[in-house]
C-alpha positions as CSV (number, residue, x, y, z in Angstrom):
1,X,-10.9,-5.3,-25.9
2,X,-7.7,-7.0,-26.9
3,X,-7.6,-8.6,-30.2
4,X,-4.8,-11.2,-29.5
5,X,-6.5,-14.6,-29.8
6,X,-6.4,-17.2,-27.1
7,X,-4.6,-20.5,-28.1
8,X,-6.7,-23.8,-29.1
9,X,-7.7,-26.9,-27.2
10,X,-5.1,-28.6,-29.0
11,X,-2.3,-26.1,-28.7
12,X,-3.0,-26.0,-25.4
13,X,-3.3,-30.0,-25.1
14,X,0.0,-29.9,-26.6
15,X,2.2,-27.7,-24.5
16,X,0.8,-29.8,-21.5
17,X,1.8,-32.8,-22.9
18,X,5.1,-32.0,-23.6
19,X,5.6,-29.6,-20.6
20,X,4.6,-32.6,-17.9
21,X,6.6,-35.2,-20.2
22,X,9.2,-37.2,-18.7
23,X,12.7,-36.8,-19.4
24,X,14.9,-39.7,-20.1
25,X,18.7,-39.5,-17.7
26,X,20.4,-38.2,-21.1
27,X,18.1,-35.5,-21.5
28,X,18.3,-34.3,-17.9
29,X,21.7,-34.0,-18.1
30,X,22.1,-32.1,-21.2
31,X,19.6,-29.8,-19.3
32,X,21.2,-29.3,-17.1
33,X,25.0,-29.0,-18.5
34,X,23.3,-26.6,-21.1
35,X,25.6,-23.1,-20.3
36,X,23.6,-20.2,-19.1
37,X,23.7,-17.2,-21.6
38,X,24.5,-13.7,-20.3
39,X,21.3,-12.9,-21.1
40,X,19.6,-15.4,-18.6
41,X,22.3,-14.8,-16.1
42,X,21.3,-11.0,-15.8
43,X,17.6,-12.0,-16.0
44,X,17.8,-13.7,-12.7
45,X,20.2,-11.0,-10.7
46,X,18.0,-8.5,-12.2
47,X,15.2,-10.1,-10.3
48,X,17.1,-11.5,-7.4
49,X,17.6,-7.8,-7.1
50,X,14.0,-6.8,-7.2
51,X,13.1,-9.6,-4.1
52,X,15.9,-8.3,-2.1
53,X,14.6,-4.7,-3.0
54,X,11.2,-5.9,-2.2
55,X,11.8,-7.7,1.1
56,X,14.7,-6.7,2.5
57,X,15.0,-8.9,5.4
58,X,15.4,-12.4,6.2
59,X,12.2,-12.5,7.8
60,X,9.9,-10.6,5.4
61,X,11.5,-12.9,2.6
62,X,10.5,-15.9,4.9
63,X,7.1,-14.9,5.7
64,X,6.4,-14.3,1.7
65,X,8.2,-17.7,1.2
66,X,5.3,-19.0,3.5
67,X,2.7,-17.0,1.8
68,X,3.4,-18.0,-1.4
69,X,3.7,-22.0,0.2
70,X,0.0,-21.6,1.6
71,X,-1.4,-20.6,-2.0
72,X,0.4,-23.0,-4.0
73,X,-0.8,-25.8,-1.7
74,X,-4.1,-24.5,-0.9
75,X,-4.8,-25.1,-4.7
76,X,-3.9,-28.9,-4.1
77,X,-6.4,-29.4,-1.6
């Protein structure tokens, strides 16, 4: 059994709140002018590479897109 602890109602409560928050214009637009780092730039082709690796065609990337469309909305239902 793991001994890391789960986080508390409030913690939890928390990160929601300021997760779901709404951003004013300014702070969108810092967001998004903020510079990628190196580090976050080879995240993503690191795992841009693992999809392509994964499904390597057009159409097996489509029909995961759709997959992956029909659980997130089933969930919504």
């Amino acid at each position: 059994m793991s001994d890391r602890r789960l986080p508390s109602l409030s913690a939890v409560q928390a990160a929601a709140r300021f997760s779901n928050r709404r951003l004013t214009p300014e702070e969108f637009q810092a967001y998004v002018d903020a510079p990628v780092s190196e580090a976050e730039r080879e995240e993503a082709l690191r795992l841009i590479r693992w999809f392509k690796k994964r499904y390597p065609t057009p159409a097996e990337r489509l029909a995961y897109a759709q997959r992956a469309y029909a659980r997130w909305t089933a969930h919504r239902r």
